[in-house]
C-alpha positions in Angstrom: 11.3 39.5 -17.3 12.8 36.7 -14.8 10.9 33.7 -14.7 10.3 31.5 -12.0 10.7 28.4 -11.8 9.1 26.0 -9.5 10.6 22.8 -8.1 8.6 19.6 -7.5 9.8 17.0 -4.6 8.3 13.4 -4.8 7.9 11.7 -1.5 10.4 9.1 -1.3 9.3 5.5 -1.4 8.4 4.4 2.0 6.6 1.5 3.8 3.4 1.8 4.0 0.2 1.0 6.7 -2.1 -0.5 3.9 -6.1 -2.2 5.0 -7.6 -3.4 1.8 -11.5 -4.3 2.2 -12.5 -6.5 -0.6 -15.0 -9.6 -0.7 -13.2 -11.4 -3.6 -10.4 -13.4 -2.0 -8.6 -14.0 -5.3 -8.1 -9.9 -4.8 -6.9 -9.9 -1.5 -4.5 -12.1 -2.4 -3.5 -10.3 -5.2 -3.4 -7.0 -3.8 -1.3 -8.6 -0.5 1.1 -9.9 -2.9 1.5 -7.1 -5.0 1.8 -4.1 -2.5 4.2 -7.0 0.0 6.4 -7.6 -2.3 6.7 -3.4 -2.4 7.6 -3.4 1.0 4.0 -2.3 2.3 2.3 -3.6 5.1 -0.4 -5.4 4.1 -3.6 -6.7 5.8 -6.6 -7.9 3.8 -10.2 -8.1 5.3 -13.7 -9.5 3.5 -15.9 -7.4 6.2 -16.8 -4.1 7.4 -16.5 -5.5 10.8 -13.1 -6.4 10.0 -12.0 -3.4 8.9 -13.1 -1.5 12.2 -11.1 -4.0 14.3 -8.2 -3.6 11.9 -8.5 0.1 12.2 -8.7 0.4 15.5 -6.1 -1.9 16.0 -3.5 0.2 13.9 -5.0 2.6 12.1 -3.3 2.4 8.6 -1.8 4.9 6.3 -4.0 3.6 3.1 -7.8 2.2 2.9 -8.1 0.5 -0.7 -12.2 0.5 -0.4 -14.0 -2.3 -3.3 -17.4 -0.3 -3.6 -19.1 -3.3 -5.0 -19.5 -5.9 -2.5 -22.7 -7.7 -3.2 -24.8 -7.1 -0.1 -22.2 -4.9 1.3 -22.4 -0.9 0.2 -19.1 0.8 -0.3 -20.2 3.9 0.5 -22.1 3.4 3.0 -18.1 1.7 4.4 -16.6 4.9 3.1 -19.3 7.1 5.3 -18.4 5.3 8.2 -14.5 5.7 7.7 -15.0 9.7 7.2 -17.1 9.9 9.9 -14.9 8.0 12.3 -11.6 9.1 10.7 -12.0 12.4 8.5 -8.3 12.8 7.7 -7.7 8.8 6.3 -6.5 8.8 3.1 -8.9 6.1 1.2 -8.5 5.0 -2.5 -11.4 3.1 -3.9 -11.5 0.1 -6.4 -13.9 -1.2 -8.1 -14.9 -3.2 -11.2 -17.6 -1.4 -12.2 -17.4 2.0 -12.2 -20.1 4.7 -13.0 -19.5 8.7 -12.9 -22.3 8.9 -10.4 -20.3 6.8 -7.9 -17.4 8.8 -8.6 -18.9 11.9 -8.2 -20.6 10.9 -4.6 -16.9 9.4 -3.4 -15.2 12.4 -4.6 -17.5 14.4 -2.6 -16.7 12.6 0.4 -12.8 13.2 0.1 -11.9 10.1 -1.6 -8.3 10.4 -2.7 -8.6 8.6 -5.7 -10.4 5.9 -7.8 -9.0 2.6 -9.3 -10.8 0.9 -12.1 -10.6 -3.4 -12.2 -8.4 -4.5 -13.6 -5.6 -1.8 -13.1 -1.9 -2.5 -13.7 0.8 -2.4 -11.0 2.3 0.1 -12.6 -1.0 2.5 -11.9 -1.5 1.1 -8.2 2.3 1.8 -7.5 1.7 4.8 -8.9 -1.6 6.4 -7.1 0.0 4.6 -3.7 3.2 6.9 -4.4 1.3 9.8 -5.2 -0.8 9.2 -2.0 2.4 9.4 -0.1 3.2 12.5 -0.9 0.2 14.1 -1.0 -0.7 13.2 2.7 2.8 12.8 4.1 3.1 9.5 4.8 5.4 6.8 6.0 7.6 9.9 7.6 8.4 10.3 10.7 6.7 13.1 12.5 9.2 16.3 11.5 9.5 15.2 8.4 5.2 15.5 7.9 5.4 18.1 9.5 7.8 19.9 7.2 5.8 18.3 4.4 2.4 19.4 5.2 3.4 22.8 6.0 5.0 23.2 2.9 1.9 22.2 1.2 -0.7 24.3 3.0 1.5 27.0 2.3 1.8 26.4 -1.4 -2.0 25.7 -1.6 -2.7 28.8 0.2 -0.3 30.7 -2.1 -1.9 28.9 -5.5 -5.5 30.0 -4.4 -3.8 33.7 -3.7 -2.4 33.8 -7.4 0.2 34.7 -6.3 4.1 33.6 -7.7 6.8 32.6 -4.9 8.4 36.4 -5.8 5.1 38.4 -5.1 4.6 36.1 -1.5 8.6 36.7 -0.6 7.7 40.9 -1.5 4.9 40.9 0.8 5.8 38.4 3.7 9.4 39.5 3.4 10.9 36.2 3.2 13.6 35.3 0.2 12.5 33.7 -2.8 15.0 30.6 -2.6 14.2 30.1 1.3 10.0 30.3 0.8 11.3 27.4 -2.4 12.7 25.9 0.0 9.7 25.5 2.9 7.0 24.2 0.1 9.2 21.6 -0.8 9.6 20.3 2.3 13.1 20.6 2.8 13.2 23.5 5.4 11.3 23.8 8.2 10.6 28.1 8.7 11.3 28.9 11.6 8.0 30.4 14.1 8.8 34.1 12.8 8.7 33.2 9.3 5.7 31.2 9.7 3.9 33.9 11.3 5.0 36.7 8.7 4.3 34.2 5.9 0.9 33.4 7.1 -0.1 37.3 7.5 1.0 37.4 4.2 -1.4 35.0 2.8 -4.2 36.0 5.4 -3.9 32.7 6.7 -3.9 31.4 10.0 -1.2 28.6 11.2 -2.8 26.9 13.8 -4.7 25.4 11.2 -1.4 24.5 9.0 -0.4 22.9 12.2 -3.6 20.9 13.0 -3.8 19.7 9.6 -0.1 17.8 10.1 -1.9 16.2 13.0 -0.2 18.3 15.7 
């Protein structure tokens, strides 16, 4: 029997839109230094109030969220970003975790959860991994290409089904549906129509979900 073999892409390492909403200023200044020095774009705010201005002066690609803020709630911060933003990718941090809170933020979509103190080597690493899972930093044919690629692996995953059984049913070759889940090749309408039927999915919504 053949195997299959599947190939992984990481994002490459891009610069990044990054808000961080902490109320300990020796933080911010950490965190500013630390992701700068990476080549992010950095801006640091103490206040939900700040955020929302930040936000809606350039919305960013990354919201590091501190939960624990004194008189502040975090996820009363983190409802409000959802609410106002559903599709921002937010990472939260905090110093005192509990698996309650982490069960409530993973409920509202969080993308991940960073435990005081953290090395640089696991920020770097969640940012990167938030790159790729969301797309980000590319321009908008490369997300495009990106995200597609993903809903159709995810669709494909949740179908069982190997990249051999979807290229028997949708018709499309092996190496060239490889190919459109890692990005690399964008199918052309035809393809994306016959790959959809195949997966009784619908791509509008592949398409709406790259934020076209």
């Amino acid at each position: 029997m053949m195997t299959e073999e599947i190939e992984h892409q990481e994002a490459p390492s891009v610069a990044l839109s990054i808000i961080s909403l902490d109320d300990d200023a020796d933080f911010r200044e950490y965190i500013t230094g630390v992701l700068g020095s990476q080549g992010h774009r950095v801006r640091s705010v103490s206040s939900p109030a700040e955020l929302t201005k930040e936000c809606a002066a350039q919305r960013p690609d990354i919201i590091l969220l501190d939960l624990n803020m004194g008189s502040i709630s975090g996820e009363e911060v983190l409802a409000e970003i959802k609410e106002n933003y559903p599709k921002q990718c937010v990472i939260v941090v905090t110093g005192y975790p509990s698996l309650e809170s982490m069960r409530q933020t993973f409920k509202q979509d969080v993308f991940d959860y960073l435990t005081k103190p953290f090395s640089v080597d696991d920020l770097k690493r969640v940012i990167q991994q938030a790159a790729t899972e969301f797309g980000l930093g590319l321009r908008p044919m490369d997300r495009l290409r990106s995200e597609l690629g993903r809903q159709i692996r995810l669709a494909r995953t949740q179908h069982g089904w190997t990249l051999r059984e979807l290229s028997q049913t949708s018709g499309i070759s092996v190496s060239q549906l490889s190919s459109i889940e890692r990005g690399t090749h964008l199918p052309s309408i035809e393809s994306l129509v016959s790959i959809a039927s195949a997966l009784d999915s619908t791509p509008s919504n592949w398409f709406a979900s790259s934020g076209f």
